[in-house]
C-alpha positions in Angstrom: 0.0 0.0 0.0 1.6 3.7 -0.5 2.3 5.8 2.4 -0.8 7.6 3.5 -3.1 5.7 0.9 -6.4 7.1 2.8 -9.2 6.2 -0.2 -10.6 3.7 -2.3 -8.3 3.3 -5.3 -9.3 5.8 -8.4 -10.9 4.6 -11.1 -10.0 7.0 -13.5 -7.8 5.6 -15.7 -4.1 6.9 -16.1 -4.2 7.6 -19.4 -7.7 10.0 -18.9 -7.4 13.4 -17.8 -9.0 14.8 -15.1 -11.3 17.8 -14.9 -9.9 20.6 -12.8 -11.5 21.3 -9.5 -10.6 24.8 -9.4 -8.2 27.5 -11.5 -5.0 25.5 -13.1 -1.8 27.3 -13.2 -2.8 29.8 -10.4 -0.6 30.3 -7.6 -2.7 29.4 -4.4 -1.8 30.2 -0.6 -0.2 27.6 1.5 -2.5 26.0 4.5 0.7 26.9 7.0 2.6 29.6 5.5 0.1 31.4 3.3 2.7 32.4 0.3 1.6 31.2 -3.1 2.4 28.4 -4.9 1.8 27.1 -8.2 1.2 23.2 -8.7 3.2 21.8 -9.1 5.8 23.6 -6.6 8.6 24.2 -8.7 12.0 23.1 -6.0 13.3 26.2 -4.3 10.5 28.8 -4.4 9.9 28.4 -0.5 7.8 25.2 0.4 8.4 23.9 3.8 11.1 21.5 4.1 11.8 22.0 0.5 15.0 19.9 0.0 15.6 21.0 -3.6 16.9 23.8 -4.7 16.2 24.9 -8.8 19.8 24.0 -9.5 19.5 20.2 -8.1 20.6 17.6 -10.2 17.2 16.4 -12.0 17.4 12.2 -12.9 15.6 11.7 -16.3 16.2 8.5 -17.2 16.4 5.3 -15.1 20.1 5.5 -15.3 20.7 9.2 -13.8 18.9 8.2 -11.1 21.9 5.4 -10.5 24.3 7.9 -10.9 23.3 10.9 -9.2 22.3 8.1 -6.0 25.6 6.5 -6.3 27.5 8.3 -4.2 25.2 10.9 -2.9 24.8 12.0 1.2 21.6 12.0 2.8 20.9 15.5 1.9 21.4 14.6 -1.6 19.3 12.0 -1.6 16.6 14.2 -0.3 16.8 16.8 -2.9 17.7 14.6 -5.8 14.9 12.1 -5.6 12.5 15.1 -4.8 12.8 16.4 -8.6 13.4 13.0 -10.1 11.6 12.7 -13.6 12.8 9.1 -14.7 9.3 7.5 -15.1 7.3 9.4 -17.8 4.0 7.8 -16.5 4.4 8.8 -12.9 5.2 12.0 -14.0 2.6 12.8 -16.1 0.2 11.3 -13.4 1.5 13.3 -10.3 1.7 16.5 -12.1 -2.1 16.0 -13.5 -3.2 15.2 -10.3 -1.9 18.5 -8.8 -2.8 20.7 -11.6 -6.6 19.0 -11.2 -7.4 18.4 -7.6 -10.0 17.1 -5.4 -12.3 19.4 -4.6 -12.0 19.1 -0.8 -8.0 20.9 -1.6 -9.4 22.8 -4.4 -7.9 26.0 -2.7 -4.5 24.6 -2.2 -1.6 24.2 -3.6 -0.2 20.6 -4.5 3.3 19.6 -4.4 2.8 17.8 -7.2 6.3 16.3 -7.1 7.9 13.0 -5.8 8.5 12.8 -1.6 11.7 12.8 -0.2 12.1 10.5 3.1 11.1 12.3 6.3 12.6 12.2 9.6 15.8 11.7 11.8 19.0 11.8 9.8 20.1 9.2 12.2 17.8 6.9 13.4 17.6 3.9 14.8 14.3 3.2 13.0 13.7 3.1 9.5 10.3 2.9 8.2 9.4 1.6 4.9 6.5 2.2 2.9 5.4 1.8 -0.8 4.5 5.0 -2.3 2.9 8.7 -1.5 -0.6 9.3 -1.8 -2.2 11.1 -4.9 -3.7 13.5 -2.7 -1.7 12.8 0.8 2.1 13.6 0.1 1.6 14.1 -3.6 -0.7 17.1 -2.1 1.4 18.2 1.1 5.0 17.3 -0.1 5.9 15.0 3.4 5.3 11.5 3.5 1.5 10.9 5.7 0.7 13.7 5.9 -2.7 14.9 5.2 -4.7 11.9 5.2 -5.8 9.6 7.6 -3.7 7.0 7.7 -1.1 9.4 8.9 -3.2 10.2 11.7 -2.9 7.1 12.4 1.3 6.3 12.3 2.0 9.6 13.6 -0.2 8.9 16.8 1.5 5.9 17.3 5.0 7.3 16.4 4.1 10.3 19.0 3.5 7.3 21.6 5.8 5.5 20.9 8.0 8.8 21.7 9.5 8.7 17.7 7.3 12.5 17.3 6.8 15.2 18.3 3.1 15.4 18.0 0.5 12.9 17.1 -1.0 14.8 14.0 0.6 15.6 10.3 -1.4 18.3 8.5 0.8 20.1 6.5 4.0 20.7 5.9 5.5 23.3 8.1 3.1 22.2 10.9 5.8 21.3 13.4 6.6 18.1 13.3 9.4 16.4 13.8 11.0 12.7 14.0 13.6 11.7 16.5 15.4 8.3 16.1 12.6 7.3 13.0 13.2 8.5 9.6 10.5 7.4 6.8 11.6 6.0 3.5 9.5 5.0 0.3 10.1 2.5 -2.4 8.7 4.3 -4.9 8.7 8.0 -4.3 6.0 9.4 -7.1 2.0 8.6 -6.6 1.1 5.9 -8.8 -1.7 5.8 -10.5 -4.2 3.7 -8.9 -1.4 2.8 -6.1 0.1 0.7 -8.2 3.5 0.9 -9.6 5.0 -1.2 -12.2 7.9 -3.3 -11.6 10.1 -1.1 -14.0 8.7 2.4 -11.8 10.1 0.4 -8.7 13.2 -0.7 -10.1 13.9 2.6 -11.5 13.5 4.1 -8.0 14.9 1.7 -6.6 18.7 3.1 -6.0 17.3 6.2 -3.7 16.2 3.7 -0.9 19.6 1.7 -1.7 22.0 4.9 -1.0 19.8 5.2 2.0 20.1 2.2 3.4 23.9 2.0 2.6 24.2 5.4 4.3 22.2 4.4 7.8 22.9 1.2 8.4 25.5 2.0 11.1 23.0 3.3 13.3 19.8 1.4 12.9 19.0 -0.9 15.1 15.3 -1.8 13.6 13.9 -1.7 10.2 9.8 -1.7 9.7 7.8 -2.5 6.6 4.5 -1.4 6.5 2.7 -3.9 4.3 3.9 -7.3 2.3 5.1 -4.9 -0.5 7.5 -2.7 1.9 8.4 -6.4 3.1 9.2 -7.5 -0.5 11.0 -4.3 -1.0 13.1 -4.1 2.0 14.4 -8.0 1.6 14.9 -7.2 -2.2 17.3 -4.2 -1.3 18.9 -5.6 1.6 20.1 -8.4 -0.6 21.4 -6.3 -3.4 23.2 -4.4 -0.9 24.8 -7.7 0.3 23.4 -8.0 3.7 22.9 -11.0 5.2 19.4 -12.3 5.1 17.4 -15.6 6.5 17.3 -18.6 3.6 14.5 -19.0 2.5 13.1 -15.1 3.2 10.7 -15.0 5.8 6.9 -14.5 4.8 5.0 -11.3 5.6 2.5 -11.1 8.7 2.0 -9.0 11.3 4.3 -9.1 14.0 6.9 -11.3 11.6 10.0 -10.5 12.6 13.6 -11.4 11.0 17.1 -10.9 11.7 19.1 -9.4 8.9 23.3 -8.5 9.1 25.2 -5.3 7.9 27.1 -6.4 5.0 30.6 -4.2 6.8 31.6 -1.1 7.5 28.8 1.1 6.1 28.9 4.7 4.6 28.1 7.7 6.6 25.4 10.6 5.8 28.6 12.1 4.8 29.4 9.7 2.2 32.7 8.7 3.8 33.3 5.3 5.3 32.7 4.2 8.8 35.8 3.0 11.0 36.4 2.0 14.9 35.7 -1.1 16.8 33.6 -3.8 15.5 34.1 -1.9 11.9 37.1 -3.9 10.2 34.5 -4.8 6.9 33.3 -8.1 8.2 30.1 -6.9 9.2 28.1 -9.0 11.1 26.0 -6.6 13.2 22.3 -7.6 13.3 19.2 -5.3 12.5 15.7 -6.5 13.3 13.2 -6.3 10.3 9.5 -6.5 11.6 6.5 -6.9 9.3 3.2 -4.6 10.0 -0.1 -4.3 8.9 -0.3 -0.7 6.5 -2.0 1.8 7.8 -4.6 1.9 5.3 -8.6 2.9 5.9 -8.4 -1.0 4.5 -6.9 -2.4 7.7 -7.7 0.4 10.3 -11.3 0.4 9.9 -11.9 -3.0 9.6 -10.1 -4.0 12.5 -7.3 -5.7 11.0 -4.8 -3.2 12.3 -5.1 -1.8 15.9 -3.8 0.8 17.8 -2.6 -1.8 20.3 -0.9 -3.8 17.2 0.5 -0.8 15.9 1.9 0.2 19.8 3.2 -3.5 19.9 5.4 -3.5 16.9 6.8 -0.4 17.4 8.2 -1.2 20.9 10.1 -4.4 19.4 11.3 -1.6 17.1 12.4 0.6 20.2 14.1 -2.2 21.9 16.0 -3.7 18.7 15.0 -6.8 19.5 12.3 -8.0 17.5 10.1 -9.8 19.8 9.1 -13.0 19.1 6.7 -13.8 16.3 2.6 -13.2 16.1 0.1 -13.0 13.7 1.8 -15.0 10.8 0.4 -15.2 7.5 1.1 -17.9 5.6 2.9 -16.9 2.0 3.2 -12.7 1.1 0.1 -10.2 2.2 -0.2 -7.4 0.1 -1.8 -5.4 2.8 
């Protein structure tokens, strides 16, 4: 599921424009700041938390993206991946979707662009998730916010003592993460949440430089959703981590033990040294599966708060817990 998906999936077809909502190509206040905005935002005309700047390194093709992630910092990533054009369809979609609207946000401006990760530059948590929401981050330009299902991960992140408040409305609002930082596998909204295998694949490098460039602090990784799971496994094993054989199924509660392939990189793009750090490796990371946080799951009663709390602490202590609520072969949810 992508992060914050809050609604039934669209079924306007990709290829089928959408009517406006309200004036295209006017520049509207923002819900926080009040300055005006076109949609999209073009990078480095103000937005909060704006990691671009409009002389950032823009990826094209799916082979820019592997070279301008290749040896990037954190802070690179961040701005790099937020003006990344490498899939023409995702493009064409997120851009159309901001430029049209839902009427609810037919006075706003969207972002309109893909979402960079959000949160603690390092953590001890990393978060994954698929993909932003068409009108969630796609709309607010931070990853769950806007939309109910980040009501419900930041409310469990504030409890959990990860944030600093239990609500994400908009940008700008306040919030912050400390010791969680939240990553996609596919940074664009896709039309009707589902990317194709070349869209993730393409993306795929940004969470690779990522994880090559936290791994000497995290202590927990957790997937939200059989996809994230998927994801995750599929990254951590082109990195060269050590992972279980066979790869664990998805459930809720499913927890794994993964190991740093050596010495990792740091946010600074240099390598890490001192005891323990001779390129062996062999420091362990939890990876824990949880239900997303989808209206799908949280309405129905499929995902608690209580399960939500629960996974989160085995993320706080590092230690995985033991395993509950297994599923048997990969849920999608």
């Amino acid at each position: 599921m992508p992060f914050g998906f809050s609604a039934p999936r669209s079924r306007t077809s990709p290829t089928r424009r959408l009517e406006p909502v309200g004036p295209v190509g006017e520049a509207l206040p923002h819900p926080i700041t009040g300055e005006p905005f076109t949609s999209p935002v073009p990078p480095g005309s103000g937005w909060p938390g704006d990691p671009a700047s409009a002389r950032t390194p823009r990826a094209r093709t799916p082979a820019d993206v592997v070279r301008l992630a290749e040896r990037a910092t954190l802070a690179q990533v961040d701005a790099r991946s937020s003006v990344c054009s490498a899939c023409p369809r995702l493009v064409s979609w997120r851009e159309d979707v901001a430029r049209t609207k839902r009427r609810a946000f037919a006075d706003q401006p969207y972002w309109g662009r893909p979402a960079a990760s959000l949160g603690d530059p390092e953590p001890t948590l990393l978060i994954v998730g698929l993909a932003p929401a068409a009108h969630g981050a796609n709309r607010t330009g931070r990853m769950f916010t806007g939309d109910r299902s980040g009501d419900w991960i930041f409310a469990a992140l504030h409890r959990a003592g990860y944030a600093t408040q239990g609500t994400s409305v908009a940008a700008g609002d306040g919030l912050e993460l400390h010791g969680a930082r939240m990553v996609a596998t596919v940074r664009c909204a896709p039309p009707d949440n589902k990317p194709t295998p070349d869209e993730k694949h393409a993306c795929a490098p940004w969470l690779h430089r990522e994880l090559d460039l936290l791994s000497d602090g995290l202590t927990a990784i957790l997937a939200l959703g059989g996809i994230a799971w998927q994801a995750t496994f599929a990254a951590l094993s082109d990195l060269g981590w050590g992972i279980p054989r066979p790869r664990p199924s998805f459930g809720h509660g499913v927890t794994a033990r993964v190991t740093t392939p050596g010495a990792p990189a740091t946010t600074s793009g240099a390598r890490a040294t001192g005891p323990g750090r001779n390129g062996s490796g062999g420091r362990e990371i939890a990876v824990v599966g949880s239900y997303h946080v989808s209206q799908q799951n949280t309405f129905t009663g499929r995902l608690t708060e209580a399960m939500l709390d629960d996974v989160l602490a085995r993320c706080r202590d590092g230690s995985g817990g033991a395993q509950s609520h297994t599923a048997d072969g990969v849920d999608p949810l």
